[in-house]
C-alpha positions in Angstrom: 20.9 18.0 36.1 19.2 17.4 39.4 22.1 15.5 40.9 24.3 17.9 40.0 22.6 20.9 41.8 22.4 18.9 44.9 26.0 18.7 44.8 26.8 22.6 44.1 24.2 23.2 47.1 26.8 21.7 49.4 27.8 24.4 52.1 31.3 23.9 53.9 30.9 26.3 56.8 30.9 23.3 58.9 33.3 21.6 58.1 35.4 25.0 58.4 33.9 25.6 62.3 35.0 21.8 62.6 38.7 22.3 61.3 39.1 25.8 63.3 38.4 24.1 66.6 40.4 20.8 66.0 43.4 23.4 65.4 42.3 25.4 68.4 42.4 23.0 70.7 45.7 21.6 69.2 47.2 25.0 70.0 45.5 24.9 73.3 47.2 21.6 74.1 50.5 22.5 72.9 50.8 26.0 74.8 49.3 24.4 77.9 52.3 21.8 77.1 55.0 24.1 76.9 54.2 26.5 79.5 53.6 23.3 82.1 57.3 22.4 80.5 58.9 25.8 81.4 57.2 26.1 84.8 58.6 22.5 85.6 62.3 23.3 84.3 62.1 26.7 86.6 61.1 25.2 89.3 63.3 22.1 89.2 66.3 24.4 88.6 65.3 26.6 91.6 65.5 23.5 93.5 68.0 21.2 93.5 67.9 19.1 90.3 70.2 16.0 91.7 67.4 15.7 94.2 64.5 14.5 91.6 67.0 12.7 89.8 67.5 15.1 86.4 70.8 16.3 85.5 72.1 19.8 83.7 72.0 18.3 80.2 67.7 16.5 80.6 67.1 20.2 81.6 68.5 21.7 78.2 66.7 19.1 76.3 63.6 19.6 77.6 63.8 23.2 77.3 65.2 22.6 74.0 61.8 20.4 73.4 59.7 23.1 74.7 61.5 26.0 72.8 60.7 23.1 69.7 57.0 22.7 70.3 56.7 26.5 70.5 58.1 26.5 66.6 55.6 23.8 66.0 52.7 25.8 67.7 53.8 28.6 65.2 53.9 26.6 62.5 50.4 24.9 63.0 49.0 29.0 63.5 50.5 29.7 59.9 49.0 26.5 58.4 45.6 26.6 60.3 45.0 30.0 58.5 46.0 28.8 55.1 43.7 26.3 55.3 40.7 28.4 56.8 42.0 30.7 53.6 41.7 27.3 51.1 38.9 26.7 52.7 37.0 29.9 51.9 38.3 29.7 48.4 36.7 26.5 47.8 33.5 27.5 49.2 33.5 31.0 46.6 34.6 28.3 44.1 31.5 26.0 44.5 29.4 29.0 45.0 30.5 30.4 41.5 29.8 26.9 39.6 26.3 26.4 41.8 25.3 29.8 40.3 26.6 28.7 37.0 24.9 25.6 36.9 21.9 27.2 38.0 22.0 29.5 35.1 22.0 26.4 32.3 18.8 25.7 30.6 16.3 22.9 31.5 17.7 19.9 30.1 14.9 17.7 29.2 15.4 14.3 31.0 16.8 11.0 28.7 14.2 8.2 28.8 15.9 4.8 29.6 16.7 2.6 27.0 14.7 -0.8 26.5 18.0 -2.9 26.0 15.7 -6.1 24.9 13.4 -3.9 22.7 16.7 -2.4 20.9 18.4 -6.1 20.5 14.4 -7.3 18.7 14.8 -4.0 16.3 18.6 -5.2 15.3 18.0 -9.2 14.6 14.8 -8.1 13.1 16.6 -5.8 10.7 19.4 -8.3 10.4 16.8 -10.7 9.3 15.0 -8.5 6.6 18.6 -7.4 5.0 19.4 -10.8 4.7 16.4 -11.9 3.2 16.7 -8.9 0.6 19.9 -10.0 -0.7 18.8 -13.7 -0.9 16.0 -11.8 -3.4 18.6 -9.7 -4.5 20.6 -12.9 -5.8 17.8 -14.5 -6.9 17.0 -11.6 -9.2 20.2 -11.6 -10.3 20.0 -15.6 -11.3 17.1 -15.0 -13.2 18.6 -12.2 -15.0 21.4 -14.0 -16.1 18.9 -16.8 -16.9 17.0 -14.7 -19.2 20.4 -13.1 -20.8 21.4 -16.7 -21.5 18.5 -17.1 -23.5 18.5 -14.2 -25.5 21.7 -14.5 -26.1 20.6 -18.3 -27.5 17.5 -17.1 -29.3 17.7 -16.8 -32.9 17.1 -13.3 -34.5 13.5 -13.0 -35.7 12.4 -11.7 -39.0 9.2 -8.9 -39.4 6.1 -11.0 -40.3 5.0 -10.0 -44.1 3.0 -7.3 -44.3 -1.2 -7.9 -44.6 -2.8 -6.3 -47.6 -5.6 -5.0 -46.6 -8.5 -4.1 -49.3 -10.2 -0.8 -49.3 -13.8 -1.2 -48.5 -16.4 -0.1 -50.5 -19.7 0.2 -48.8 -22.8 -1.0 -50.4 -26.3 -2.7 -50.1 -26.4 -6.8 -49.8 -27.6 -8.6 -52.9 -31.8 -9.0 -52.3 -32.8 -11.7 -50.5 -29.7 -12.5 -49.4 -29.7 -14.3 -46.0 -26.1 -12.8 -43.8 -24.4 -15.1 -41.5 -22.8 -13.8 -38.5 -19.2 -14.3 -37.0 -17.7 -12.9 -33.5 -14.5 -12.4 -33.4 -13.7 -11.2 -29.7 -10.7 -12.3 -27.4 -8.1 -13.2 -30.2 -11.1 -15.8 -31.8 -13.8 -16.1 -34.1 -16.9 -18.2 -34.3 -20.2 -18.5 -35.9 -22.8 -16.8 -34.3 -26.4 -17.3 -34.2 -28.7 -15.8 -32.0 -32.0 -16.7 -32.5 -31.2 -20.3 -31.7 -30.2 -19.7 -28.7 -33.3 -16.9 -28.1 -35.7 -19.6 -29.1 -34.4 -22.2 -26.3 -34.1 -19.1 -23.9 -37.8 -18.1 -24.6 -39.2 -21.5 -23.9 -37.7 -21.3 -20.6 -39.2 -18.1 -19.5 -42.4 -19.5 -20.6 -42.2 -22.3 -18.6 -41.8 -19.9 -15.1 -43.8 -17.2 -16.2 -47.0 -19.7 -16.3 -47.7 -20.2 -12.5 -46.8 -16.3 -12.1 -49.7 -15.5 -14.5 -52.1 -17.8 -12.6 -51.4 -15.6 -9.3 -51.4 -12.1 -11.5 -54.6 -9.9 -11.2 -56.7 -8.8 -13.3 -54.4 -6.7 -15.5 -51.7 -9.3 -15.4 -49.3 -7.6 -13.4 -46.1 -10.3 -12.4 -43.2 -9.4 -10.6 -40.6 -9.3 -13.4 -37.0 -9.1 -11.5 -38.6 -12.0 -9.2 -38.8 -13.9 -12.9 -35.2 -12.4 -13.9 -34.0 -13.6 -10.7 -35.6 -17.3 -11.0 -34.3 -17.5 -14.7 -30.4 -16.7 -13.9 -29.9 -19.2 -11.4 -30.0 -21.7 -14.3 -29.8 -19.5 -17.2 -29.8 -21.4 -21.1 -26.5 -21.6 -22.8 -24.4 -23.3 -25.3 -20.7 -24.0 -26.2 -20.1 -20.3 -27.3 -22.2 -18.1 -24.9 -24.5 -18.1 -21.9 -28.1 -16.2 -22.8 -28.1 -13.7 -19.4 -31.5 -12.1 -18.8 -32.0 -8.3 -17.7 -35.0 -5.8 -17.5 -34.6 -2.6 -20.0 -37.5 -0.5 -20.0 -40.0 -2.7 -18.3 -38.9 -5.8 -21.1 -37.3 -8.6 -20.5 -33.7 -8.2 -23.0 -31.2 -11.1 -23.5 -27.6 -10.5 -23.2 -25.1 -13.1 -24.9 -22.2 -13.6 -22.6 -19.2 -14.8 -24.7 -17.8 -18.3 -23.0 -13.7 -17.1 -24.7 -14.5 -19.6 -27.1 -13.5 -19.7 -30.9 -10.9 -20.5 -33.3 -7.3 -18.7 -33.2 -6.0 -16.4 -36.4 -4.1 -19.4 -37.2 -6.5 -21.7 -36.3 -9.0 -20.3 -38.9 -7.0 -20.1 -42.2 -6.9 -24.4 -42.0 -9.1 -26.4 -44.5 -10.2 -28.1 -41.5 -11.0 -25.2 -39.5 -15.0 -24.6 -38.3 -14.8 -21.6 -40.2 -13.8 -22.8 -43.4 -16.6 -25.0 -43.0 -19.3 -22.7 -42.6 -17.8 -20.4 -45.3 -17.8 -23.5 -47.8 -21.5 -23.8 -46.6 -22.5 -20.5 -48.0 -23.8 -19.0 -51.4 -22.2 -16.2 -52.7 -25.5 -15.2 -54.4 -27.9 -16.1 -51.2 -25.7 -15.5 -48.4 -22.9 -12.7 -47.1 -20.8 -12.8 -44.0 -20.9 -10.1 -41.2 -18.2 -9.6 -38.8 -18.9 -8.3 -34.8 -15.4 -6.9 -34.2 -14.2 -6.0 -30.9 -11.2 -3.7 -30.9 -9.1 -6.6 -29.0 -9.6 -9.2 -32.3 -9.4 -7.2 -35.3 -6.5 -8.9 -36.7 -8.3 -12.1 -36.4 -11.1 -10.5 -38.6 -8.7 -9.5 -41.0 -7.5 -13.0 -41.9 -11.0 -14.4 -41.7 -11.7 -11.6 -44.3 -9.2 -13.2 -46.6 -10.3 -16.2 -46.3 -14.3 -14.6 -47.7 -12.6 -12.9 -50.6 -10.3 -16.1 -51.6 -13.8 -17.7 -52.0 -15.6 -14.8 -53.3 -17.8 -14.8 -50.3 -19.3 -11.3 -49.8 -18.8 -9.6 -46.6 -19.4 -6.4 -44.1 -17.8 -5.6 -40.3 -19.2 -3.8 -37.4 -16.5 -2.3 -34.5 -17.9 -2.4 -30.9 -16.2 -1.4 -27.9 -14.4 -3.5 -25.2 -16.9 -3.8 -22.4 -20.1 -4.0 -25.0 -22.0 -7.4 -24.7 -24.5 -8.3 -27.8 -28.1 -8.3 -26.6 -31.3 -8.2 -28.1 -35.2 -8.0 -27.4 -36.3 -11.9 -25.4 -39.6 -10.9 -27.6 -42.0 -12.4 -24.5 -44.5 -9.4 -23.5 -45.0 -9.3 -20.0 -46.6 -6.6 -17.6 -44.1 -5.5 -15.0 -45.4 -4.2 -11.7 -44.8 -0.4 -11.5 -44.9 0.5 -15.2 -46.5 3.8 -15.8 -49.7 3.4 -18.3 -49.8 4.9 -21.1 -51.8 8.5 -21.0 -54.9 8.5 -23.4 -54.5 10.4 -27.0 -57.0 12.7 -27.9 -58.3 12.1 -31.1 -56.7 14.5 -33.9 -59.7 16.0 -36.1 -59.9 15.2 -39.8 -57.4 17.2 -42.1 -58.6 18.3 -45.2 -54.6 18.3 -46.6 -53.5 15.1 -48.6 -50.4 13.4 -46.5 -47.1 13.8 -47.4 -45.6 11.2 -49.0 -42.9 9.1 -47.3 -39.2 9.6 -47.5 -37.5 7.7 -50.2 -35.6 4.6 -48.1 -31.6 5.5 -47.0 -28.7 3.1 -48.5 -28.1 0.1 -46.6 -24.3 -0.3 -46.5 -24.5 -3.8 -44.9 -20.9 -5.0 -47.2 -18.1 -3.5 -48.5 
């Protein structure tokens, strides 16, 4: 736009005074021409023509030629004002379009293109589109892999149903000892903690003796400084690892499960670990008890066939996904920072008999 205004800004008033005198001086020349032309015919015919040499007829052509150049002057006149007309013309016409132009908005200046950065964009884009249809084809492969195998795969029949027996809640036998079974993960397997407590205890023992020959007087050791020590080589076995945590100011052990265990299928062989510890037990001295997690409860359905094909007594208890089994490390220790108890006042003799206590709830440990 700025180049453009420069242009229409253009005035032509010299270049008119410049063509007006050119052709003004022209005309000078030519009448100062002619007239020294018919002055020098006059005076050569009032004198004797034969005596400068020019005869009758050089006289008519000159005259002839001045009469000629006359013509021309005209001529030249006529044009020389139909150009100073063109001339103004063309000025009123650039004068129009300047003010025009003038009139057009602002147009907001183009920035230069980076050629180089524009030729990166394009073989960078040429490079992606080609690498999607190269994944493109090798979706297409697989899919045409995985139709040829369904196509080979024999139709599968519905596994037979599972009876499942209604369960019937009800105390254990007296006296009977229960035997536990995990099944988490898709397995199952014999579970019993207090072995693993009792190797987890003697280990806390063992670092908790030089804390309580620094403690004060009231015994006071730093318990997550003993939680801490224990975890860095924390007791465990095949099935879990015996993880030790404060609740309440005392010490609790938590059984992380190792993904360990026998498969549904696994289970329901003769050979099986737990058709070996079933075989081990009594129906009259022993029942079974199932920890279900929601993610394994087909695998304690099976195992509960195999318990009623053998007339084995047994009971189930559902956890949740994220639960871990834990239970009390039984090793009394005084944590720093636990409040002490507040004193009770002694409750003056009644003279009413006490109530006596409520008759015992039902125990549905099987069903």
């Amino acid at each position: 736009m700025k180049a453009r205004f420069q242009s229409a800004d253009m005035n032509l008033d010299s270049l008119l005074d410049t063509v007006t005198n050119v052709v003004g001086i022209l005309v000078l020349v030519f009448v100062l021409v002619t007239l020294n032309m018919q002055k020098t015919v006059e005076r050569i015919r009032e004198e004797d023509p034969s005596q400068f040499g020019v005869t009758e007829q050089m006289l008519t052509e000159m005259q002839q030629q001045a009469i000629q150049q006359h013509e021309d002057l005209k001529e030249l006149q006529v044009r020389t004002f139909g150009l100073d007309v063109q001339v103004q013309q063309d000025q009123a016409t650039l004068e129009q379009q300047r003010q025009l132009l003038q009139d057009l908005p602002n147009v907001p200046e183009v920035e230069p293109v980076d050629l180089q950065k524009l030729k990166q964009q394009v073989e960078q884009r040429k490079r992606q589109q080609e690498q999607l249809q190269e994944e493109l084809a090798k979706l297409d492969r697989e899919i045409a892999d995985v139709e040829g195998e369904l196509g080979e795969t024999p139709e599968m029949s519905a596994p037979p149903p599972q009876i499942v027996r209604l369960p019937n809640p009800r105390p254990a036998p007296k006296d009977a000892r229960e035997i536990r079974f995990i099944c988490r993960e898709g397995r199952i397997l014999v579970f019993d903690p207090e072995q693993l407590r009792d190797r987890v205890k003697k280990r806390v023992e063992y670092l908790l003796r030089p804390m309580l020959a620094k403690a004060g007087a009231d015994g006071e050791i730093d318990c997550q400084r003993l939680v801490d020590a224990y975890n860095k080589e924390a007791v465990g076995d095949q099935e879990f690892r015996g993880r030790l945590v404060i609740e309440n100011f005392n010490l609790v052990l938590i059984y992380e499960h190792r993904g360990v265990g026998e498969t549904s299928d696994r289970l329901r062989l003769p050979s099986s670990r737990f058709q070996a510890a079933v075989r081990r037990m009594s129906t009259d001295k022993n029942y079974a008890r199932f920890l279900v997690w929601p993610d394994s409860f087909d695998v304690y359905v099976n195992a509960r066939a195999v318990c009623d094909e053998r007339g084995v007594l047994a009971g189930w208890e559902p956890y949740t996904e994220d639960y871990e089994w834990k239970m009390p490390l039984g090793v009394k220790v005084q944590c720093q920072g636990k409040p002490k108890p507040k004193p009770v006042a002694p409750t003056p003799p009644s003279s009413e008999k006490p109530k006596p206590p409520p008759p015992p709830l039902p125990s549905d440990t099987i069903d």
